[in-house]
KEKE-3310 file (N, C-alpha, C; in steps of 0.2 Angstrom, whole numbers, plus 5000, padded with zeros to 4 digits):
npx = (4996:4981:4975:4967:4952:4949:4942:4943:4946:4957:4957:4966:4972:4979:4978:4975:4973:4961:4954:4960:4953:4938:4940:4941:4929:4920:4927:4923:4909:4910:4914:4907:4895:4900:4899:4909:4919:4926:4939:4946:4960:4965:4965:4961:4948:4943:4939:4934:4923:4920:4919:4929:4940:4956:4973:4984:4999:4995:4985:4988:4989:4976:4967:4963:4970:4978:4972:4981:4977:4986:5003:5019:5024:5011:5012:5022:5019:5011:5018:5026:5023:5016:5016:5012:5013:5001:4995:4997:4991:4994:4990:4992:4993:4999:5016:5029:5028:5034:5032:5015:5012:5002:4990:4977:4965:4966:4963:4953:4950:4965:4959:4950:4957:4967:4956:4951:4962:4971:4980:5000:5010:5025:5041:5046:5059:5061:5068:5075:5078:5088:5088:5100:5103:5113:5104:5094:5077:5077:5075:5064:5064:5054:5059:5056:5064:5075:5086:5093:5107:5108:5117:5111:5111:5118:5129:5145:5153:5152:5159:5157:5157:5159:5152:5153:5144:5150:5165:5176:5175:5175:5180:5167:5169:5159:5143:5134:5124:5118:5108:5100:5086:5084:5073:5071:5083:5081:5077:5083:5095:5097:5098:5111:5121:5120:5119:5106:5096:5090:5073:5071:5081:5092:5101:5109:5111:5124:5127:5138:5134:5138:5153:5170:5180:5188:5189:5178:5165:5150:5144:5138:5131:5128:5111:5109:5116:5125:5123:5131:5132:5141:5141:5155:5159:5160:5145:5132:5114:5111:5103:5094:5085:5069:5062:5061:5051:5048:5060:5073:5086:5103:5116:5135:5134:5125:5120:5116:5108:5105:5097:5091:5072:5062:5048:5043:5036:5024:5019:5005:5008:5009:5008:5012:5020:5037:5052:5059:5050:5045:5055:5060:5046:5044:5057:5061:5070:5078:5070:5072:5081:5073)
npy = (5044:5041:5034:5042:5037:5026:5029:5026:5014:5005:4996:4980:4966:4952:4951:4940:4930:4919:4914:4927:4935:4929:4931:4948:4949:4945:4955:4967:4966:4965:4978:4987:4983:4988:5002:5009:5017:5012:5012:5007:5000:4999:4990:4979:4984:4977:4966:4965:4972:4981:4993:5009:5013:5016:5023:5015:5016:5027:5024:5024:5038:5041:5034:5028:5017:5004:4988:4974:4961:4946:4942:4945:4951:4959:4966:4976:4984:4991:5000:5007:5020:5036:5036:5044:5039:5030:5015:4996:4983:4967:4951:4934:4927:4920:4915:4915:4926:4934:4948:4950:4944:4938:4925:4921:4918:4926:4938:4946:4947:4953:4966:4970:4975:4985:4995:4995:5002:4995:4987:4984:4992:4992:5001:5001:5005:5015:5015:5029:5032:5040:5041:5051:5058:5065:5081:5076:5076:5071:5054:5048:5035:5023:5011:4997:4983:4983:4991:4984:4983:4973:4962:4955:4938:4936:4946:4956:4955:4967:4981:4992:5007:5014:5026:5033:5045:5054:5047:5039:5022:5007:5000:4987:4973:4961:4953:4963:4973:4973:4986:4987:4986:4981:4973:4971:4962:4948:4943:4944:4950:4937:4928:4931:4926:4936:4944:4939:4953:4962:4966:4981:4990:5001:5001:5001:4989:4984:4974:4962:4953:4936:4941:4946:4948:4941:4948:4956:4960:4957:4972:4983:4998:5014:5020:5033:5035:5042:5032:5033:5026:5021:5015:5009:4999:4996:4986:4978:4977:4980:4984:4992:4988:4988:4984:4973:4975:4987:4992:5000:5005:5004:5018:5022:5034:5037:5040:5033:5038:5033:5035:5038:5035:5048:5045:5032:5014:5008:4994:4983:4972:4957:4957:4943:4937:4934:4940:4929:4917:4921:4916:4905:4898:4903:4900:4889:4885:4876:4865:4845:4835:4825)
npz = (5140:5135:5120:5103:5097:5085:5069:5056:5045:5037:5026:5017:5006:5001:4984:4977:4984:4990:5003:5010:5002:5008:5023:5021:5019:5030:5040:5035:5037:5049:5054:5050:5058:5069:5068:5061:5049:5033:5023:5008:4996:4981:4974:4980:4983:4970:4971:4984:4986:4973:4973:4968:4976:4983:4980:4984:4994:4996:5005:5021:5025:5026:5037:5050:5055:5047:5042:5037:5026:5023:5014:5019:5008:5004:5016:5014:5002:5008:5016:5007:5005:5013:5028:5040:5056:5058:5063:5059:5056:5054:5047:5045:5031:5018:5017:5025:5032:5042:5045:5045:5057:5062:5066:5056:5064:5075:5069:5075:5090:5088:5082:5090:5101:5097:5094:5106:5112:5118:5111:5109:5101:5089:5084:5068:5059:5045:5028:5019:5001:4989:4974:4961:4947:4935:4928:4929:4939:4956:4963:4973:4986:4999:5010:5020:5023:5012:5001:4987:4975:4962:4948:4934:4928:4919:4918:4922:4937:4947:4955:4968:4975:4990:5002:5019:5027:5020:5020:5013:5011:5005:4991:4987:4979:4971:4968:4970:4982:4998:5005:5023:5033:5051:5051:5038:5042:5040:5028:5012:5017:5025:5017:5010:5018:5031:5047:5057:5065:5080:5077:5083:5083:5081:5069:5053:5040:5028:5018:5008:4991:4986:4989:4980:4987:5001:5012:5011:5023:5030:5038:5052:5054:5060:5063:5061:5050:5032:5017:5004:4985:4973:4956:4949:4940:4922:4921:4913:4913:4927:4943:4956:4967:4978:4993:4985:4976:4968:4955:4947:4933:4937:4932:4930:4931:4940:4958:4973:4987:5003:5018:5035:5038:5043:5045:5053:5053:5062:5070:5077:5088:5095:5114:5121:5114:5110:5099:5099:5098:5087:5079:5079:5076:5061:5057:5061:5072:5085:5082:5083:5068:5056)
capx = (4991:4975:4975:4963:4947:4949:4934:4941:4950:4960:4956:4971:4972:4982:4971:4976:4972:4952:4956:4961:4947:4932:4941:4940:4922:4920:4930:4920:4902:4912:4917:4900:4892:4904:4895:4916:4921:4932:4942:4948:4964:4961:4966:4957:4942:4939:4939:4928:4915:4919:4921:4934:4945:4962:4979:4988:5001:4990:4979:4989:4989:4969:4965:4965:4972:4977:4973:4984:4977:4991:5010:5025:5026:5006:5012:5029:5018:5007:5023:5031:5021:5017:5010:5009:5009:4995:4997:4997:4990:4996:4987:4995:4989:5005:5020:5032:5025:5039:5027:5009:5013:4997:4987:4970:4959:4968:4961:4947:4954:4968:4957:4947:4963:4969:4949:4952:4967:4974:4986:5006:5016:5032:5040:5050:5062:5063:5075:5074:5083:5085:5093:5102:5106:5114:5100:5087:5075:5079:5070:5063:5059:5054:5059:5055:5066:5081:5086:5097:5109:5111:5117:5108:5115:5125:5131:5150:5154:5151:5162:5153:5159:5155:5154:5148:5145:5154:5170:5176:5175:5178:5175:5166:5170:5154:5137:5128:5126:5111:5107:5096:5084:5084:5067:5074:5090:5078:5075:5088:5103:5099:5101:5117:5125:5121:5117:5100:5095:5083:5070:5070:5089:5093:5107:5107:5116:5127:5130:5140:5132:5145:5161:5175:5186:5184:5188:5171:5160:5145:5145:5133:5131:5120:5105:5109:5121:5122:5128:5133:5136:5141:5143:5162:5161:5155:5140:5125:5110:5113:5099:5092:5078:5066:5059:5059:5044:5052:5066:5076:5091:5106:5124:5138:5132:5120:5122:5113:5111:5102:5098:5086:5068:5059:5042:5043:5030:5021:5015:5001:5012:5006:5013:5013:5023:5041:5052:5063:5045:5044:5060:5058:5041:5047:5065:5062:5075:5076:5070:5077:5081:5072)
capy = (5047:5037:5035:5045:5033:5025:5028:5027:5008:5003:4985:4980:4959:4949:4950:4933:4922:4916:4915:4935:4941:4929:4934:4953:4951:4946:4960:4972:4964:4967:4985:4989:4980:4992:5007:5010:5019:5010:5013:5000:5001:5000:4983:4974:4986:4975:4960:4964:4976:4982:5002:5010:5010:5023:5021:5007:5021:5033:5024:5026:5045:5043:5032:5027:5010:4999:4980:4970:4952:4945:4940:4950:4956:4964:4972:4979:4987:4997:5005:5011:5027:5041:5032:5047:5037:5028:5008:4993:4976:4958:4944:4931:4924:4921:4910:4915:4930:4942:4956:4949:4939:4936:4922:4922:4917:4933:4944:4951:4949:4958:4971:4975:4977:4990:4998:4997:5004:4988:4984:4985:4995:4992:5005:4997:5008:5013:5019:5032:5031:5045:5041:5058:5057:5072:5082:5072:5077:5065:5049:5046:5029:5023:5004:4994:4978:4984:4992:4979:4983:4967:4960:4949:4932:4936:4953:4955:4957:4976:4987:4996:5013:5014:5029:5033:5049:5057:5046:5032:5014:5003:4997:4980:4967:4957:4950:4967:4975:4974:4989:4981:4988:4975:4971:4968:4957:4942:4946:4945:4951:4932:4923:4933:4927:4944:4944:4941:4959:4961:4974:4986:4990:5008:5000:5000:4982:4983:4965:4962:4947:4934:4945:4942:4945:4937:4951:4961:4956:4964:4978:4987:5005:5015:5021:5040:5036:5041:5029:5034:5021:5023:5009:5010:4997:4995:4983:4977:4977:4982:4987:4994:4984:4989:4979:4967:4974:4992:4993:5005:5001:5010:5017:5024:5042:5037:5040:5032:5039:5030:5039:5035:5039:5052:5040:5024:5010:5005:4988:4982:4966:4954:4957:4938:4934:4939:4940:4924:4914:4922:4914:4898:4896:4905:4897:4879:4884:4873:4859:4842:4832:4822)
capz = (5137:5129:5112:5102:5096:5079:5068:5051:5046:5031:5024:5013:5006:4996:4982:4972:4991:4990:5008:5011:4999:5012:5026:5021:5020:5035:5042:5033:5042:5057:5055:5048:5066:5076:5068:5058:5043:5031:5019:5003:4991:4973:4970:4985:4981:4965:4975:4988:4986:4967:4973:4964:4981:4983:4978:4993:4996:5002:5010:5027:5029:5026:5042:5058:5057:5042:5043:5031:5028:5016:5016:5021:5003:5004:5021:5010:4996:5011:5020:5004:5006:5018:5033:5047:5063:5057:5062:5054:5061:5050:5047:5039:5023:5014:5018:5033:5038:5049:5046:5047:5062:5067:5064:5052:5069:5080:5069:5080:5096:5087:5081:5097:5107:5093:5093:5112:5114:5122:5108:5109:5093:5089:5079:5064:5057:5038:5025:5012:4995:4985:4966:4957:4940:4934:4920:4932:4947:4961:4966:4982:4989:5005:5011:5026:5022:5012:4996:4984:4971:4960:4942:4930:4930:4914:4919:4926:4942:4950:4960:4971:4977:4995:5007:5025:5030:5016:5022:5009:5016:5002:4984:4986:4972:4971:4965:4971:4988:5000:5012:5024:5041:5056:5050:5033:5041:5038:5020:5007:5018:5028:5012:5009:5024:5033:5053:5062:5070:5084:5074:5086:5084:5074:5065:5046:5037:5022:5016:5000:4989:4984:4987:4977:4990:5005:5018:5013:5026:5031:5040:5055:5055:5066:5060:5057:5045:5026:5014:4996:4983:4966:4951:4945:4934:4916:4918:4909:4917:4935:4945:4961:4969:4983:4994:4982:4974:4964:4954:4941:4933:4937:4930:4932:4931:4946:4964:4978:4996:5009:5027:5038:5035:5046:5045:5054:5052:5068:5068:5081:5090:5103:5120:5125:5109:5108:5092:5098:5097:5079:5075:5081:5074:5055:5055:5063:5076:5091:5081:5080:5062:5056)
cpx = (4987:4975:4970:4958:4949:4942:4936:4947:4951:4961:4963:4972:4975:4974:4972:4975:4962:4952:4955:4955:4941:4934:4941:4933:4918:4924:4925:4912:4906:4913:4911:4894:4896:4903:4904:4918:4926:4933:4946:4954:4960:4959:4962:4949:4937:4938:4932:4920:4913:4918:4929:4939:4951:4968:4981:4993:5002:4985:4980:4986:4978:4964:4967:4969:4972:4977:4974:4981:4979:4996:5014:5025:5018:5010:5018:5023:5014:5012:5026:5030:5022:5014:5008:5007:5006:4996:4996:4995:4989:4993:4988:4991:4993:5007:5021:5029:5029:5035:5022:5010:5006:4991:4979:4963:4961:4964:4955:4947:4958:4963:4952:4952:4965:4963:4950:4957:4972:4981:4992:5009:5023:5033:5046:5051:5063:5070:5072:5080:5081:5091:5094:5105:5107:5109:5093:5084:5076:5076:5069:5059:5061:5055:5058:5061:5073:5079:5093:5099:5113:5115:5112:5113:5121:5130:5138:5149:5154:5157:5159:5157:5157:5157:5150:5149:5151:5163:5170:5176:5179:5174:5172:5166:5164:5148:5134:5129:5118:5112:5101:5094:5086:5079:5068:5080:5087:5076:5081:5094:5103:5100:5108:5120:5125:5116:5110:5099:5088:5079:5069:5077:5089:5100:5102:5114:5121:5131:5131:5135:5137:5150:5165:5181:5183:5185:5181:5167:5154:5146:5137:5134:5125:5117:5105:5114:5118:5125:5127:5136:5135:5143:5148:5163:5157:5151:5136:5120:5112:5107:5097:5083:5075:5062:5057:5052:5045:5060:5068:5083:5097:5113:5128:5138:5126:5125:5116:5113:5105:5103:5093:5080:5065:5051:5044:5037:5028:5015:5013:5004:5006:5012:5016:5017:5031:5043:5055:5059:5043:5047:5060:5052:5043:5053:5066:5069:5073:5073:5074:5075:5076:5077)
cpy = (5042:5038:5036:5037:5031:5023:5025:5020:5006:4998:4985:4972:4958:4947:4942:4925:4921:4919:4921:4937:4937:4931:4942:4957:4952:4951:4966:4973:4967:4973:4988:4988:4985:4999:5010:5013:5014:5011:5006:5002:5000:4992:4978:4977:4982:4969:4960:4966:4980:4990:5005:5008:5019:5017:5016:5012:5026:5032:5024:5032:5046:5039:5032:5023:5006:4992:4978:4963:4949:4942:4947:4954:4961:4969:4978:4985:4993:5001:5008:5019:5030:5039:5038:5046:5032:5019:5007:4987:4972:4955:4939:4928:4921:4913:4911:4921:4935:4947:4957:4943:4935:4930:4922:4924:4924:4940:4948:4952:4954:4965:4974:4978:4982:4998:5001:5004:5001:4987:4989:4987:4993:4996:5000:5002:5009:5016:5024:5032:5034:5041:5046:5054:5063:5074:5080:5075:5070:5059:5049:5043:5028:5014:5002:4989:4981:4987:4988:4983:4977:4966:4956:4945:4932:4942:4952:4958:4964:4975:4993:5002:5014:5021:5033:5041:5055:5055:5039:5027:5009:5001:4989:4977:4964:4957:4958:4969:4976:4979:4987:4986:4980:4973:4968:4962:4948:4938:4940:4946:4943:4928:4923:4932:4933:4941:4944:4947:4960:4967:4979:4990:4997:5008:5001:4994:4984:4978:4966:4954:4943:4939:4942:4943:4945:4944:4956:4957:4961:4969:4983:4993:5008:5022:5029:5042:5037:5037:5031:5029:5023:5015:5013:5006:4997:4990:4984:4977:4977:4987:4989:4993:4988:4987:4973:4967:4983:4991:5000:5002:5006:5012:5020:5032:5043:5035:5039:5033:5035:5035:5035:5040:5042:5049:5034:5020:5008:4998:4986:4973:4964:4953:4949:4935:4937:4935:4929:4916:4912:4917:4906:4897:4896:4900:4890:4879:4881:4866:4854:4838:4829:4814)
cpz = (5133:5124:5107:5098:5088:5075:5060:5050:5037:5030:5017:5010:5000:4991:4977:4978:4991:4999:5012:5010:5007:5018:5026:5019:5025:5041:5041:5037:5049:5058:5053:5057:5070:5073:5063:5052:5040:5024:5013:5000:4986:4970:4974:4984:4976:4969:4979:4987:4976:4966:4971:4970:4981:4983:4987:4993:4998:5006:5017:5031:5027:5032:5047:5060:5051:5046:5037:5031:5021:5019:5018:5013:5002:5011:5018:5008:5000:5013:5015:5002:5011:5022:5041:5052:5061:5058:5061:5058:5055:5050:5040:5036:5019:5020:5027:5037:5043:5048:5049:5049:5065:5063:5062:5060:5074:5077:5072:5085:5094:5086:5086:5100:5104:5095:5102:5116:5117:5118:5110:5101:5094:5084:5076:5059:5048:5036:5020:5008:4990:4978:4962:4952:4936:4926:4924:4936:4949:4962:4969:4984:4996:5007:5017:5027:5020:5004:4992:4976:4969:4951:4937:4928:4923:4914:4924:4932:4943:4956:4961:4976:4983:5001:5013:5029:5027:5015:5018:5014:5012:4996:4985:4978:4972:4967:4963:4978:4992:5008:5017:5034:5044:5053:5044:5035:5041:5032:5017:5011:5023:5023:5008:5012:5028:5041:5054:5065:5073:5079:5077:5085:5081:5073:5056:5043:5030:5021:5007:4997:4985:4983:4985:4982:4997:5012:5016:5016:5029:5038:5043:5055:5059:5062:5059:5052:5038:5023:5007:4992:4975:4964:4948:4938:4928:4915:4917:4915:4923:4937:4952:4961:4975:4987:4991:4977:4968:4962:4948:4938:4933:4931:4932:4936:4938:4953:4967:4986:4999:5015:5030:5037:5041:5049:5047:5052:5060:5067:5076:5084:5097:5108:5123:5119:5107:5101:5092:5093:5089:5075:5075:5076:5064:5054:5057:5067:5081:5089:5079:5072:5061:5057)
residu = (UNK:UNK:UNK:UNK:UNK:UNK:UNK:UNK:UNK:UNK:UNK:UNK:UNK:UNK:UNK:UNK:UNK:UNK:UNK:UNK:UNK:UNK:UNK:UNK:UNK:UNK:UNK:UNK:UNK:UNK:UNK:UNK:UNK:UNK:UNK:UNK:UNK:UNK:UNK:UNK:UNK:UNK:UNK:UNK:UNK:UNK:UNK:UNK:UNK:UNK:UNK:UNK:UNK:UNK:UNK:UNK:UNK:UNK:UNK:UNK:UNK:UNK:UNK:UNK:UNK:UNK:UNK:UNK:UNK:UNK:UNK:UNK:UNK:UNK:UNK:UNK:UNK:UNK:UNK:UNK:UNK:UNK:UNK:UNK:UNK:UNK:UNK:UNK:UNK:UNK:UNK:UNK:UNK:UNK:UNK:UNK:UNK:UNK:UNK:UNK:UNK:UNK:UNK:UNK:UNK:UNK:UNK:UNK:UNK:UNK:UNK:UNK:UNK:UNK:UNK:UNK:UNK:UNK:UNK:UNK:UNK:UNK:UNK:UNK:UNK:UNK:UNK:UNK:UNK:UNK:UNK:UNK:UNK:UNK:UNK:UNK:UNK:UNK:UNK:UNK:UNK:UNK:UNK:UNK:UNK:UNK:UNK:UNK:UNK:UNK:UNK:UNK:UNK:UNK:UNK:UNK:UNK:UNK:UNK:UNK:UNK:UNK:UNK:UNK:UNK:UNK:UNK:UNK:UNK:UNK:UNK:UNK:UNK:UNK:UNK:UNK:UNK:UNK:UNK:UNK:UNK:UNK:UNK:UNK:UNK:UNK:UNK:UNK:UNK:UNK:UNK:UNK:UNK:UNK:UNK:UNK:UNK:UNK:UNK:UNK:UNK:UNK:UNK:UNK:UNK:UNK:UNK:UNK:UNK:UNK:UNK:UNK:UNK:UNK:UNK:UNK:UNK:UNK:UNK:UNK:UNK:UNK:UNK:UNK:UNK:UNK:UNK:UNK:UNK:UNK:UNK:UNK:UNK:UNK:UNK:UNK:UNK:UNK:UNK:UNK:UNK:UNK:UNK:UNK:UNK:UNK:UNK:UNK:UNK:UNK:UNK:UNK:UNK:UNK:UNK:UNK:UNK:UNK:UNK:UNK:UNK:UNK:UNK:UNK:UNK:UNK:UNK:UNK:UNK:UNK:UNK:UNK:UNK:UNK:UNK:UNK:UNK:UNK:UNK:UNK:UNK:UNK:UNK:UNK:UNK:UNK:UNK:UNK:UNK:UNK)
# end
C-alpha cells in the first residue's frame, strides 16, 4: 500500500550547534520551494524564524514527518511524547549519532525519498514507565534508550527488589539498575558491561551497575514483559533517570513498572546501510591500533 503524501513536516535542531540552526534554514528554503507546510518546536522556533513554535513532545502527532538535525539526545527529547506513526529522519550534528545516523550532506536525498515514499522505517521499540506512590496519581513516562535507577556517588549501595511478570527474580545488590531497549543497549547499559542488541529485537535488558555480587548478571527478557522494581534500602538520593534527559527521585514507598509501550518510534534508515556499518563506523570496530 502507498504511503499517503506528506504535506505537513516537523523541523526539530539542536538549538546550541551554529551548524544545526544554518542547516535548518536551509531546510526551511527547501520546504517552502516544494510548496510544504511546516511545523517548528518552541526551542528551535527561537533560533530560526523567532515564531513562538509548539511544545517538542507534541509536535509528532501534529505532522507528517519529523526531521531531527542534532545528536542522539535531540532525537531522545522528540520521542518522549505521543508520536502516532509519525516518522522521524536523523541527521547527525552531535557526536556518535545511533539515532541520527545520517550525515549533514544526505539530508535532501534523505528527505526526498521520505517525500517520495522511497524511504525505508525501522520501527524501534519503546518502553513505558509508570511511578505509583501511594496518596499519588501515577506517572507516565515514555523511553526509547532505557530507564536508570542510580545513587549519588556518596549514597550507600541499593537493593533493588525485582520482579517479572508478577513473579520474584531477585534483589540486585548494586550501584543501581538499568532497564534498557535494544536501541538503548548502546547507551548506558554498554558502559555497564550489558550486551550489544540488534535494535530490532523485542527483548527488554536489565543490567545491574557495579553488582556487589558477582552472579547478578544482566539479564534479556522478551518484550511483553512487566517488570516491578522497588528500593528496599534506606538510601539517600536514589533516583530514576530517563533517557538520560528526566528524572525524579525515588523511595522506598515507590514502585516502578516497566512494560512495553503501545507507540513505537519509526525512524526513516538507509537501506544500503546496515546496523553492523553503524558499529563499525560509531565504535572503531575492525580497526587496527595504533
Amino acid at each position: 500500500m502507498a504511503e499517503s503524501p506528506k504535506r505537513r513536516i516537523g523541523v526539530v535542531l539542536k538549538t546550541s550547534s551554529p551548524e544545526a540552526a544554518e542547516l535548518g534554514r536551509q531546510l526551511l528554503v527547501e520546504l517552502e520551494r516544494l510548496g510544504l507546510e511546516w511545523t517548528i518546536d518552541r526551542e528551535s522556533a527561537r533560533v530560526l524564524d523567532g515564531s513562538d513554535g509548539v511544545d517538542r513532545e507534541e509536535l509528532p502527532g501534529l505532522v507528517d514527518l519529523v526531521v531531527v538535525l542534532g545528536g542522539d539526545g535531540t532525537m531522545l527529547s522528540v520521542t518522549r511524547g505521543s508520536l502516532s506513526g509519525t516518522p522521524i529522519l536523523g541527521i547527525n550534528m552531535g557526536t556518535l549519532g545511533f539515532l541520527t545516523e545520517h550525515p549533514a550532506e544526505q539530508l535532501f536525498p534523505m528527505l526526498h525519498a521520505a517525500l517520495e515514499g522511497r524511504a525505508q522505517l525501522e520501527r524501534r521499540e519503546r518502553l513505558q514507565v509508570t511511578v505509583e506512590t501511594p496518596g499519588k496519581e501515577p506517572e507516565v513516562f515514555r523511553v526509547l534508550n532505557d530507564a536508570v535507577i542510580n545513587k549519588s556517588a556518596l549514597a550507600r549501595m541499593l537493593v533493588l527488589s525485582v520482579h517479572v511478570n508478577e513473579e520474584f527474580v531477585s534483589r540486585f545488590k548494586a550501584d543501581g539498575l538499568i532497564i534498557a531497549t535494544p536501541t538503548g543497549s548502546t547507551a548506558y547499559n554498554l558502559s555497564a558491561g550489558g550486551p550489544i542488541l540488534y535494535p530490532t529485537l523485542e527483548v527488554i535488558l536489565v543490567t545491574p551497575i557495579c553488582p556487589h555480587t558477582l552472579t547478578n548478571r544482566p539479564l534479556a527478557l522478551s518484550l511483553d514483559s512487566m517488570v516491578e522494581i522497588r528500593l528496599e534500602s534506606l538510601s539517600e538520593e536514589v533516583y530514576l533517570t530517563l533517557d538520560g534527559q528526566q528524572g525524579l527521585p525515588l523511595s522506598t514507598r515507590d514502585l516502578v513498572r516497566i512494560e512495553p509501550c503501545p507507540d513505537p518510534v519509526f525512524l526513516i534508515t538507509e537501506p544500503s546501510r546496515s546496523y553492523f556499518q553503524v558499529l563499525h563506523r560509531k565504535l572503531k570496530w575492525g580497526e587496527r591500533g595504533g
